[in-house]
Every structure is written in C-alpha cells, then in structure tokens.
C-alpha positions in Angstrom: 135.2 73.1 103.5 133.6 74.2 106.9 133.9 77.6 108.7 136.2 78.4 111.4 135.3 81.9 112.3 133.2 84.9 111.8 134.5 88.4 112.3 132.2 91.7 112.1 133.4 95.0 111.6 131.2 98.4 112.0 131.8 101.5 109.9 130.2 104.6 110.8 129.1 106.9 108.2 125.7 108.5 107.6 124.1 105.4 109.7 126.2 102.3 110.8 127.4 99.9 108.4 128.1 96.4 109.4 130.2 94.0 107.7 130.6 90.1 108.6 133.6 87.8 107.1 133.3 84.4 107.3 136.5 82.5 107.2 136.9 78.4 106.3 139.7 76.3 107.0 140.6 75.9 103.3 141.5 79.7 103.7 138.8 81.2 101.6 136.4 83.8 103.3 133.4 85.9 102.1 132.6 88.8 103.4 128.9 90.6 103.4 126.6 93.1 105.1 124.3 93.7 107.4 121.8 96.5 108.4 122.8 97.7 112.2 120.5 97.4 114.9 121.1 97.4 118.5 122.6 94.4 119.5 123.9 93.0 116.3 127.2 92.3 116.9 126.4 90.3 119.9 123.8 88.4 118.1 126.2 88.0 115.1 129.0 86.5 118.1 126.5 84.2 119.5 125.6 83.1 116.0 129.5 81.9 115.5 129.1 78.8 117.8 126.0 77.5 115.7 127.6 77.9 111.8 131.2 77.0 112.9 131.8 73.8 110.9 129.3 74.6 108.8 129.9 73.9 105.0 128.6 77.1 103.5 128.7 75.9 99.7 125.1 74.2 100.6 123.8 77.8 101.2 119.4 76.5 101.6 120.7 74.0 103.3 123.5 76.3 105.5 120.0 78.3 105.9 117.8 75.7 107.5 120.1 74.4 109.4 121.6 78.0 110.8 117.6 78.9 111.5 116.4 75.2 112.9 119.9 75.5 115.4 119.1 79.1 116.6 115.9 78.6 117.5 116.8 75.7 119.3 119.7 77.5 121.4 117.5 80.7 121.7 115.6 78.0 124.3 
C-alpha cells in the first residue's frame, strides 16, 4: 500500500477547522485534523511530494522518515 494523494479541506466555524485525507492506491484513505495556522494548507501541499509512496501502515517509521525528508527539502 503507498499513498497517492493528500487532499485538505477547511471548515470555518468558531475558528478554522482543517481536515487532511490521505488517499492509497489500494483505495483506502484516512482522514484527520489539523489545528489552522497561516500557511497550512500550503505547507500541507508541499508536504504531498515527500509522503507520496509512502506506506503509511509503518506509522514511527512513516514519521521519521516524513520528518528526516522535510528537513532535508526545507534546505
């Protein structure tokens, strides 16, 4: 299983709700939250490129990995 795409959606209510879905190319997705801060959506779009293919079963692993590559393209 690896991930295709991430999508992010904000809902405005009382303060600004963000949800990300993450979609794999054995057709399951997940779908979580995030608190909103300026920028987030970008950062969440820029993020896409480093966890696509990704397995995200391996989630400490999907972690270190996510973190060790961000860093790297934050350079």
């Amino acid at each position: 299983m690896k991930i295709v795409r991430l999508k992010t959606a904000v809902v405005e209510g009382n303060f600004d709700w963000t949800f990300v879905r993450v979609e794999t190319d054995e057709g399951i997705s997940g779908l979580g939250e995030c608190f909103f801060a300026p920028g987030l959506t970008s950062i969440l779009r820029s993020l896409e490129a480093v966890i696509q293919g990704e397995d995200p079963r391996t989630s400490t692993d999907f972690f270190v990995s996510c973190s060790l590559r961000s860093l790297v393209r934050a350079r």
